[in-house]
C-alpha positions as CSV (number, residue, x, y, z in Angstrom):
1,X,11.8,6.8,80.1
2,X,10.8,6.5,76.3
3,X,12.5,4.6,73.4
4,X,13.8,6.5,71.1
5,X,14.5,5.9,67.3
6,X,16.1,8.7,65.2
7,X,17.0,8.1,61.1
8,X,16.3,4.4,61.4
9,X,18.8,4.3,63.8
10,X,17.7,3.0,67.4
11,X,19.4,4.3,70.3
12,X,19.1,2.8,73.7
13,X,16.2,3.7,76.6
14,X,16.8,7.7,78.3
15,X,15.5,10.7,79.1
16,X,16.9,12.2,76.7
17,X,20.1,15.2,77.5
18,X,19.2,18.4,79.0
19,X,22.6,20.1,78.8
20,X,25.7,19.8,76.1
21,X,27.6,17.7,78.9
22,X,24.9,15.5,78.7
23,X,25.8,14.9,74.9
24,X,28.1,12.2,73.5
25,X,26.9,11.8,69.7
26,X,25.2,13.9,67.5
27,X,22.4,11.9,68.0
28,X,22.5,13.0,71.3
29,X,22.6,16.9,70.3
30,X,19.5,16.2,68.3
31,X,17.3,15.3,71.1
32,X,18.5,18.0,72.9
33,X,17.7,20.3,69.5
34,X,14.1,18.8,69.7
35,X,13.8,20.2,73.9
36,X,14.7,23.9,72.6
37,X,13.3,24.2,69.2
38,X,9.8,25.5,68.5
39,X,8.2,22.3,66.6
40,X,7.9,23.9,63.4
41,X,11.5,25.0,63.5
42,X,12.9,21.9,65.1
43,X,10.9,19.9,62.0
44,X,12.0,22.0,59.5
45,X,15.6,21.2,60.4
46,X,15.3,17.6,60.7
47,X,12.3,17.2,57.8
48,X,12.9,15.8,54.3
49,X,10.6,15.2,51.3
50,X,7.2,14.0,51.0
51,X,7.5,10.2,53.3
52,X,11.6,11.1,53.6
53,X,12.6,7.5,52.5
54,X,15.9,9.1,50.8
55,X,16.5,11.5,53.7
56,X,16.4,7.9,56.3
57,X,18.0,5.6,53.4
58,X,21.3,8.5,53.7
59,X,22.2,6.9,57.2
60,X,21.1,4.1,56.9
61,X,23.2,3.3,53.5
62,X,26.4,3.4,56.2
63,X,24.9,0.5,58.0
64,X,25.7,-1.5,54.5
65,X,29.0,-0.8,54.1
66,X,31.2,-3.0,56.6
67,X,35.0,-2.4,57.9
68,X,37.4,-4.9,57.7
69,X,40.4,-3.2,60.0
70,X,43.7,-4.1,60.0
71,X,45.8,-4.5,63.1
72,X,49.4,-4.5,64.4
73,X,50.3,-1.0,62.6
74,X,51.4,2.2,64.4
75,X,48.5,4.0,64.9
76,X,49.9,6.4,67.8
77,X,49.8,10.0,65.7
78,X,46.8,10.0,63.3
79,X,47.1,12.3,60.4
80,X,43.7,14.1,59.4
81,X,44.7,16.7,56.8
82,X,43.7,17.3,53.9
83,X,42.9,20.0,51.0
84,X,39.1,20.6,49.6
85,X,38.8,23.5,46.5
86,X,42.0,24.7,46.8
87,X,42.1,25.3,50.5
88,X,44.0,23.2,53.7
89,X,41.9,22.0,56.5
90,X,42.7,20.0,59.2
91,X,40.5,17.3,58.6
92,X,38.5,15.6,55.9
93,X,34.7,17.3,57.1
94,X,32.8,20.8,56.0
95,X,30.0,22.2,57.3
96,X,27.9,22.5,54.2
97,X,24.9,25.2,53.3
98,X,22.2,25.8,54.8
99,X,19.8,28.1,54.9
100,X,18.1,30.4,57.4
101,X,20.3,29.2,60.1
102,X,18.9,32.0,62.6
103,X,16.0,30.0,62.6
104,X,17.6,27.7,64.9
105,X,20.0,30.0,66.8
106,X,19.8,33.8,67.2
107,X,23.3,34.5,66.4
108,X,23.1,32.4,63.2
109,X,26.0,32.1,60.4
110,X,28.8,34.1,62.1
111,X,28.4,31.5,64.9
112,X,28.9,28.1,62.5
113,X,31.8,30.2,60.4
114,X,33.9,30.7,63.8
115,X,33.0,27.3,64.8
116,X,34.1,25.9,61.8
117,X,37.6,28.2,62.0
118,X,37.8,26.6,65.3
119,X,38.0,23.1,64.5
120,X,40.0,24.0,61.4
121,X,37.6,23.5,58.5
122,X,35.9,25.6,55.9
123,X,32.6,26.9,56.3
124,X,30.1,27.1,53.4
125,X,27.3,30.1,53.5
126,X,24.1,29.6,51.8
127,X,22.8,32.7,49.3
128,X,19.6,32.3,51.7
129,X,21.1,32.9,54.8
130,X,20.6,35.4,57.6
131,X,23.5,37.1,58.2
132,X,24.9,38.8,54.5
133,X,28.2,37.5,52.7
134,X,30.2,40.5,54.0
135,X,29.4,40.0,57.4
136,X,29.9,36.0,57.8
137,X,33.3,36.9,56.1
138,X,34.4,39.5,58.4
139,X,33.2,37.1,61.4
140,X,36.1,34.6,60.9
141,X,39.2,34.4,59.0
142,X,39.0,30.6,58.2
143,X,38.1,29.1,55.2
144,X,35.2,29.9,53.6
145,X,32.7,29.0,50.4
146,X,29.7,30.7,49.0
147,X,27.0,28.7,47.8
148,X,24.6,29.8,44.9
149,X,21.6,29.0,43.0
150,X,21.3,30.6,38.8
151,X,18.4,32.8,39.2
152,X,16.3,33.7,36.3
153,X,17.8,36.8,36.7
154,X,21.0,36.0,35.8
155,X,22.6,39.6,37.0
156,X,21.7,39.1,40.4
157,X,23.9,35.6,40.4
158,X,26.5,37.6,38.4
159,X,26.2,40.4,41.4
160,X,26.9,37.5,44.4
161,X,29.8,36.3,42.4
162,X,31.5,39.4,42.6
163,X,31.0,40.1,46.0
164,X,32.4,36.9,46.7
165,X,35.3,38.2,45.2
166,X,35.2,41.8,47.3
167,X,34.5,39.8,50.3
168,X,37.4,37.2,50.0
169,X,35.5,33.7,49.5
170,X,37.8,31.3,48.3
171,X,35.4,28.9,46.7
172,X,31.9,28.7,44.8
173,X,29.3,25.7,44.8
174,X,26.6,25.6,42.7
175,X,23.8,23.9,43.8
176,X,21.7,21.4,40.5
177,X,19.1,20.2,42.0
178,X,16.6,22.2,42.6
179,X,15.0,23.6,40.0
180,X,12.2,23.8,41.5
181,X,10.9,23.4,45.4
182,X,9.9,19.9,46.9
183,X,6.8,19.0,49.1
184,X,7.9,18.7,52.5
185,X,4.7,17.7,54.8
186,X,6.4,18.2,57.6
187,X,6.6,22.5,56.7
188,X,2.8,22.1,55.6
189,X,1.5,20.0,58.5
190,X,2.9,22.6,60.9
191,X,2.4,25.6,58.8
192,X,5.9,26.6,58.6
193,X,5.3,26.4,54.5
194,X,4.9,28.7,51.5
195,X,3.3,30.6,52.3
196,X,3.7,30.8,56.1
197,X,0.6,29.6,57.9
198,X,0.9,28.3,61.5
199,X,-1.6,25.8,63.2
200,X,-2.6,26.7,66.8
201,X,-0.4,23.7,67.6
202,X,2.3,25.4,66.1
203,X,1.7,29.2,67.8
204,X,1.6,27.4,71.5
205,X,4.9,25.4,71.0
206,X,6.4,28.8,69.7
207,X,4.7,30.9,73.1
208,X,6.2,27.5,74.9
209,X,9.7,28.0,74.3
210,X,10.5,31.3,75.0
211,X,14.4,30.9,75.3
212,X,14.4,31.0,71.7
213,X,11.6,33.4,71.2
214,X,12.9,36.1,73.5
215,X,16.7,35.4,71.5
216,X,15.1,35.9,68.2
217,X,12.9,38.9,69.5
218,X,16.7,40.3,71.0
219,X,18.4,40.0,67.6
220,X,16.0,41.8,65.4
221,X,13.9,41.3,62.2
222,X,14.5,38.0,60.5
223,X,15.9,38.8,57.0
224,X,17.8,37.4,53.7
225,X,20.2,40.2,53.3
226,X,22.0,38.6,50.5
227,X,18.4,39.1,48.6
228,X,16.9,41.9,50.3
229,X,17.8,44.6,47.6
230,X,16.8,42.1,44.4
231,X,13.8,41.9,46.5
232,X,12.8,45.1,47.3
233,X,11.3,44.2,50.9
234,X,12.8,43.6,54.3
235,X,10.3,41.0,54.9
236,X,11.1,37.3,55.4
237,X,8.2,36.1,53.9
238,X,8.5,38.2,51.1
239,X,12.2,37.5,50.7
240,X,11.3,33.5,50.9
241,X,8.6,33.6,47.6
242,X,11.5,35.8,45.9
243,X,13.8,33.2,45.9
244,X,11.0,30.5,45.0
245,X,10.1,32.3,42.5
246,X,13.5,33.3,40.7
247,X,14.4,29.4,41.2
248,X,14.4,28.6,36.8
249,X,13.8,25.1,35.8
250,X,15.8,26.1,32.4
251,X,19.0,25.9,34.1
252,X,21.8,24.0,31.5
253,X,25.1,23.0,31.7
254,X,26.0,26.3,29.4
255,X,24.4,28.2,32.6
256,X,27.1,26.3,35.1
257,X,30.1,26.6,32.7
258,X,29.4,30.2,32.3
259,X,29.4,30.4,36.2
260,X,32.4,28.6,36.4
261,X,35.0,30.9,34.4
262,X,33.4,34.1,35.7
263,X,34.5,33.5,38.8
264,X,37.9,31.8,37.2
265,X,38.8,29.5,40.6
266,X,37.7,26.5,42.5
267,X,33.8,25.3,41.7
268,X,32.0,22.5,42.7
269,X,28.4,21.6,41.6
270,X,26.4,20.2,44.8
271,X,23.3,18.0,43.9
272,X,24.9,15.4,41.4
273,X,24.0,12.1,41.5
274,X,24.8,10.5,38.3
275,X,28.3,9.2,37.0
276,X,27.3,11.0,33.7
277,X,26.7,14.1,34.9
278,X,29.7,14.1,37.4
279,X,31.9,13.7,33.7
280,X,29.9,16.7,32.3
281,X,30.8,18.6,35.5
282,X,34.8,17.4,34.3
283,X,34.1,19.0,31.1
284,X,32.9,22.1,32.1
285,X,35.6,23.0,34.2
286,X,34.5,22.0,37.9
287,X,36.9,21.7,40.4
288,X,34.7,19.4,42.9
289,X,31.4,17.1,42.6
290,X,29.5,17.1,45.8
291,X,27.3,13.5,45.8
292,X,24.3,15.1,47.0
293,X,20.1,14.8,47.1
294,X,20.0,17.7,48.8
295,X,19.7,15.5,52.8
296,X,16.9,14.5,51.2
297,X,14.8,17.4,50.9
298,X,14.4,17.7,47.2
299,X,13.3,14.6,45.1
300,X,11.9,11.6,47.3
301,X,13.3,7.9,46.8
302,X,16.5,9.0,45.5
303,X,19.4,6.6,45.8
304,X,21.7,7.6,49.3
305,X,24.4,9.7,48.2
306,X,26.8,6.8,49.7
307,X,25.2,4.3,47.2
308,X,26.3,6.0,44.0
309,X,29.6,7.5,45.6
310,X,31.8,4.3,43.9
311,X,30.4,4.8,40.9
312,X,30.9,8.6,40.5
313,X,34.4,8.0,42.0
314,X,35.2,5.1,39.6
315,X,33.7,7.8,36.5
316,X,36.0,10.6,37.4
317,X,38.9,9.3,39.0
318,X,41.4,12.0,40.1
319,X,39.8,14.8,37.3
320,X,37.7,16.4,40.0
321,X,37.2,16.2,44.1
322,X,34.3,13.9,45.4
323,X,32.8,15.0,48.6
324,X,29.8,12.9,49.9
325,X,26.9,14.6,51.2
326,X,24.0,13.3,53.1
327,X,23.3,11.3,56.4
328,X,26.5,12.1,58.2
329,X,25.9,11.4,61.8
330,X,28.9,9.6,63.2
331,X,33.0,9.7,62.6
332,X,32.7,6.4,61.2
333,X,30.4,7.4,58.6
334,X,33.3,9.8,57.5
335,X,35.6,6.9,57.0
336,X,33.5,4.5,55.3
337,X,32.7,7.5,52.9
338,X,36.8,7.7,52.4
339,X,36.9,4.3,52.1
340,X,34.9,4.7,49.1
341,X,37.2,7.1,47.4
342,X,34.9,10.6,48.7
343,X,38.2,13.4,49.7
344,X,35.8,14.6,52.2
345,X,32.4,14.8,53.2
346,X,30.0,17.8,54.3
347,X,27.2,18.2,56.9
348,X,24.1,20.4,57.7
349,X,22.0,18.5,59.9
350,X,24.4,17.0,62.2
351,X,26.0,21.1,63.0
352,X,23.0,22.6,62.9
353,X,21.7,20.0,66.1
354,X,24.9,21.4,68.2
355,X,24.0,25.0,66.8
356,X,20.5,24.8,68.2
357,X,21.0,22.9,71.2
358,X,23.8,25.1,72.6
359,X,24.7,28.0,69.9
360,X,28.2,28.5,69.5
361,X,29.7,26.0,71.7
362,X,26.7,23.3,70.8
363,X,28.6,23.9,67.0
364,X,31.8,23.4,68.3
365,X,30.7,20.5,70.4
366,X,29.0,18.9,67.2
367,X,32.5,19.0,65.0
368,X,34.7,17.9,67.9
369,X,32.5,14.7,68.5
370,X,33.1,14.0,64.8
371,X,36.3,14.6,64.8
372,X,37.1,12.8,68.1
373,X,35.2,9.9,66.5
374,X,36.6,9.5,63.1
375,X,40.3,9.5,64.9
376,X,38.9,6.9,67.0
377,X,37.5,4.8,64.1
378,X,40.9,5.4,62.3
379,X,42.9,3.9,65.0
380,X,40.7,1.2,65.6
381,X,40.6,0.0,61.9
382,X,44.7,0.9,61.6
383,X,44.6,3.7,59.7
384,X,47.1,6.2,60.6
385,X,46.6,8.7,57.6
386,X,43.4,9.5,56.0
387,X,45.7,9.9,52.4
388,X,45.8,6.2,52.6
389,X,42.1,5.1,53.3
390,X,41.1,2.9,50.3
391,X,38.9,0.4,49.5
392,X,40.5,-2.6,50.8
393,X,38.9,-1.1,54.3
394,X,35.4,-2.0,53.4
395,X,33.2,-4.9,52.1
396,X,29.6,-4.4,50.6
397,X,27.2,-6.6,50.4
């Protein structure tokens, strides 16, 4: 029996799950994550920056934020929809980007994008991912949203917009903040870096769980198709210093705008942290701000995204959607954040510990536990419709 604390966040005395019916909370799905991921793969999932103060301060902002719930009211049918960049889903949480999700499941995107179909929400794909755009469209006819970065070669970011188009996406996001990698120790200390160079440490906890090895080893060579051709090479290594190196610190607002009305419908820019800069997305033409610092893998001692959501909110009103980003674990996280004026919020971590601990149905188990918990939290605070959460829910102090 160990004690076990996970994003500041102490959980009680177990042995930790060995199966998804073992598995009531995400935090749950991450231990299991941790029993079937290589270390260098499980620490690359759940790593952030340099000591990761913003990627623990992103939960642990929640804990700051208080309900006050109301009682008496009719909380027997619980409405949950909503609309996020132009498109219906059945409840106010997306899966966000990520990349490289094969790393943590064979089957990578196509599974999440079904998942996400399943519990009726869109799906966002990452221009570093696995599987190619065409494909994780094909894979599921929900909704779905391309990610991209402006690459220095701006024709290659032109090119993904318009197979976005061919392929049927209904949204873009622009990601802003990274113009240029972070230092994550936890990549270096286990060798999982750039360039890749694994400790021995590393290569026996690979040999050590050969579940995942043999998977990956059934599925193929690891690739980026969505950069393969740019690249010229069908290696994953190669791909991954491509896409470092085309990552242009001269990125401007001009750059965004331009992205913006080529591809003429719903945008949002995912990184923003500033009320300032969530007007200049207004003014370029954005359709959506996501409060971001990337889960806190880019700049280090970063506000939470929750702390600046208010302020964002209070900046652009109703001119754009607000969807908060960042330290997502539990259903009551999602209503605090729509108590604080966000339309939705969007998670990596929190699918991508059901993804690896059970593939396809460990995704689907992650989103119902959410779901299943914000209802809960709803009822119990006396909302019956998440279109009138507001601030008179919470207190900060």
């Amino acid at each position: 029996m160990t004690s076990v604390s996970t994003a500041g966040i102490d959980t009680m005395t177990w042995r930790g799950p060995r199966t998804l019916r073992d598995c009531h909370s995400i935090l749950d799905l991450r231990a299991l994550a941790r029993r079937r991921l290589p270390s260098p793969i499980f620490h690359h999932l759940d790593g952030g920056a340099e000591t990761e103060t913003t990627a623990r301060r992103n939960t642990l902002a929640f804990d700051e934020v208080k309900l006050v719930p109301r009682c008496l009211t009719d909380v027997a049918a619980v409405k949950t929809a909503t609309s996020v960049l132009g498109q219906k889903i059945d409840w106010p949480v997306i899966c966000a980007p990520t990349g490289a999700t094969r790393f943590f499941h064979p089957e990578g995107e196509p599974v999440v994008a079904r998942a996400a179909a399943r519990a009726g929400t869109l799906y966002s794909l990452s221009t570093v991912s696995t599987r190619s755009l065409e494909d994780v469209a094909s894979a599921s006819s929900g909704p779905k949203l391309f990610q991209l970065y402006i690459f220095k070669n701006r024709d290659f970011t032109r090119e993904l917009i318009e197979r976005c188009k061919r392929a049927g996406y209904g949204a873009l996001c622009l990601t802003v903040d990274t113009p240029v990698t972070a230092k994550r120790e936890r990549d270096l200390r286990t060798g999982w870096g750039y360039p890749i160079r694994l400790t021995l440490p590393s290569l026996l906890s690979f040999v050590g769980h050969l579940p995942w090895l043999l998977g990956q080893l059934r599925h193929g060579r690891l690739s980026m198709p969505n950069v393969a051709v740019q690249c010229g090479s069908e290696s994953l290594i190669a791909q991954s210093q491509f896409i470092t190196a085309q990552l242009d610190a001269s990125v401007s607002w001009k750059d965004a705008r331009d992205m913006i009305e080529l591809w003429g419908g719903p945008f949002a820019l995912k990184g923003v942290m500033s009320a300032e800069d969530a007007r200049r997305a207004v003014d370029i033409g954005a359709t959506a701000v996501i409060v971001s610092n990337h889960g806190g893998r880019q700049l280090d001692g970063t506000a939470a995204a929750l702390e600046v959501l208010p302020e964002i909110v209070s900046a652009v009103g109703s001119q754009v959607e607000v969807i908060l980003e960042g330290g997502v674990r539990r259903g009551v996280h999602v209503l605090k954040a729509l108590a604080l004026g966000a339309k939705a919020c969007s998670i990596g971590r929190a699918y991508l510990y059901g993804l690896a601990a059970g593939g396809e149905r460990g995704a689907n188990k992650a989103l119902e536990i959410l779901r299943m918990e914000l209802v809960r939290a709803m009822q119990l605070a006396g909302c019956a419709d998440v279109a009138k959460i507001d601030g008179a829910l919470v207190r900060r102090f």
